[in-house]
C-alpha positions as CSV (number, residue, x, y, z in Angstrom):
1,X,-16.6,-9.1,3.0
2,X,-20.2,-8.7,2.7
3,X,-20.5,-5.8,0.5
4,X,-17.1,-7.7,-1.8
5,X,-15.0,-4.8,-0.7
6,X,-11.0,-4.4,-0.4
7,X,-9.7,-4.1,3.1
8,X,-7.6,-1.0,3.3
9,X,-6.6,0.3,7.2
10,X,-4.2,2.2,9.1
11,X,-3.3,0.8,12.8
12,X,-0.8,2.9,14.8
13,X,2.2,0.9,16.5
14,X,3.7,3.3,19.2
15,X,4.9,6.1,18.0
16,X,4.4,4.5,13.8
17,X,1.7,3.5,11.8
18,X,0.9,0.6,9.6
19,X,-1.2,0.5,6.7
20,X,-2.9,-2.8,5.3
21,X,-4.6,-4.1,2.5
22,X,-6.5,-7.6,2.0
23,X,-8.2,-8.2,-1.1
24,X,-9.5,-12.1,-0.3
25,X,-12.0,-9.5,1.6
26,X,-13.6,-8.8,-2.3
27,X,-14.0,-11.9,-3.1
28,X,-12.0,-14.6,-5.3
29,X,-12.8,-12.7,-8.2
30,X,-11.1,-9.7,-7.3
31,X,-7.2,-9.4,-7.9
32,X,-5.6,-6.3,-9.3
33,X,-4.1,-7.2,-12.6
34,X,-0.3,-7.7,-13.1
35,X,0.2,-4.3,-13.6
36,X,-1.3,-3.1,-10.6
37,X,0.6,-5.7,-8.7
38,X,4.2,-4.8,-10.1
39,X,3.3,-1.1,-9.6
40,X,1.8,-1.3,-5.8
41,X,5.2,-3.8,-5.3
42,X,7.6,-1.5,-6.9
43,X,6.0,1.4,-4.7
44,X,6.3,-0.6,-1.8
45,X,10.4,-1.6,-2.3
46,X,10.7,2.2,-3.1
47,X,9.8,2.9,0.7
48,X,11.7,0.2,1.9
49,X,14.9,1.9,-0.3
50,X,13.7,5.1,1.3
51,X,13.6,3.7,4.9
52,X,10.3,5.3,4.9
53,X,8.7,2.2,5.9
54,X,10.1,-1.2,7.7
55,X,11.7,-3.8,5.4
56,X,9.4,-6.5,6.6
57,X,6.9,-5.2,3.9
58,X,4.3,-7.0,2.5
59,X,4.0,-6.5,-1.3
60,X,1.0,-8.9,-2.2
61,X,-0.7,-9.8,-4.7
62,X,-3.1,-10.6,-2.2
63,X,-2.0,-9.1,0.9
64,X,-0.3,-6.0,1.7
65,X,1.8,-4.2,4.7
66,X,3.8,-1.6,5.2
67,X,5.5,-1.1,9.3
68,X,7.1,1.9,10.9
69,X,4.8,4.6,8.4
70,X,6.7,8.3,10.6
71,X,3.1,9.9,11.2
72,X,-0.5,9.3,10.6
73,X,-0.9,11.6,8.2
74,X,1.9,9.8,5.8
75,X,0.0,6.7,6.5
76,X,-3.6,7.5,5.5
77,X,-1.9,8.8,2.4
78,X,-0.5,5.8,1.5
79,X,-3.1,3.7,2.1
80,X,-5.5,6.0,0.4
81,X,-2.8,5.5,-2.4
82,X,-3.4,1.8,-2.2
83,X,-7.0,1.7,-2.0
84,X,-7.1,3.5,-5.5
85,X,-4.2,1.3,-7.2
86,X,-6.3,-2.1,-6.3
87,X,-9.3,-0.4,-7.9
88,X,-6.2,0.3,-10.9
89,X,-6.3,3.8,-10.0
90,X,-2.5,4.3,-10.2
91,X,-2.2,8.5,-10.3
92,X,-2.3,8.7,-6.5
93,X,0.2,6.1,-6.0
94,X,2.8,8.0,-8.6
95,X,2.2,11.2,-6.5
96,X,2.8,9.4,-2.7
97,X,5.6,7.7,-4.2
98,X,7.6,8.9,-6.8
99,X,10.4,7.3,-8.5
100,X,13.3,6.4,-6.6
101,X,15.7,9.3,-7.4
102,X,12.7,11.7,-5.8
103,X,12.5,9.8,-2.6
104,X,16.3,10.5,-1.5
């Protein structure tokens, strides 16, 4: 919060990860734009379709969660995914989640 940063994390649960994103943590100033937002929450419901997350997701604008990530390698890609889609860096997200037809 000091440094007006976006909170982006992975926390295993058992034997599956989480990964999380805050963005009150930059500041009030920083939201990502609609864009950013539809694409990160389309992403996010593209797991969910998948199973490749929980359906208990959280697809922001402010806050955002994904449960039951298989392995921690899965999960610090998404997340690294995330961290560059709030900073509207949307390339990695395309690649960690393609379009729907690709995830099945």
């Amino acid at each position: 919060m000091a440094h007006n940063a976006v909170f982006v994390a992975i926390e295993a649960e058992g034997q599956h990860w989480t990964v999380k994103a805050d963005t009150l943590t930059a500041g009030s100033g920083r939201r990502g734009t609609d864009a950013v937002n539809d694409a990160i929450r389309s992403a996010i419901l593209r797991l969910v379709d998948a199973r490749e997350v929980d359906f208990g997701a959280y697809t922001g604008p402010v806050y955002f969660m994904m449960h039951g990530v298989r392995d921690e390698e899965r999960a610090r890609e998404l997340a690294a995914a995330l961290h560059a889609a709030l900073h509207e860096d949307l390339e990695p997200l395309s690649r960690a989640v393609p379009p729907a037809s690709s995830l099945r």
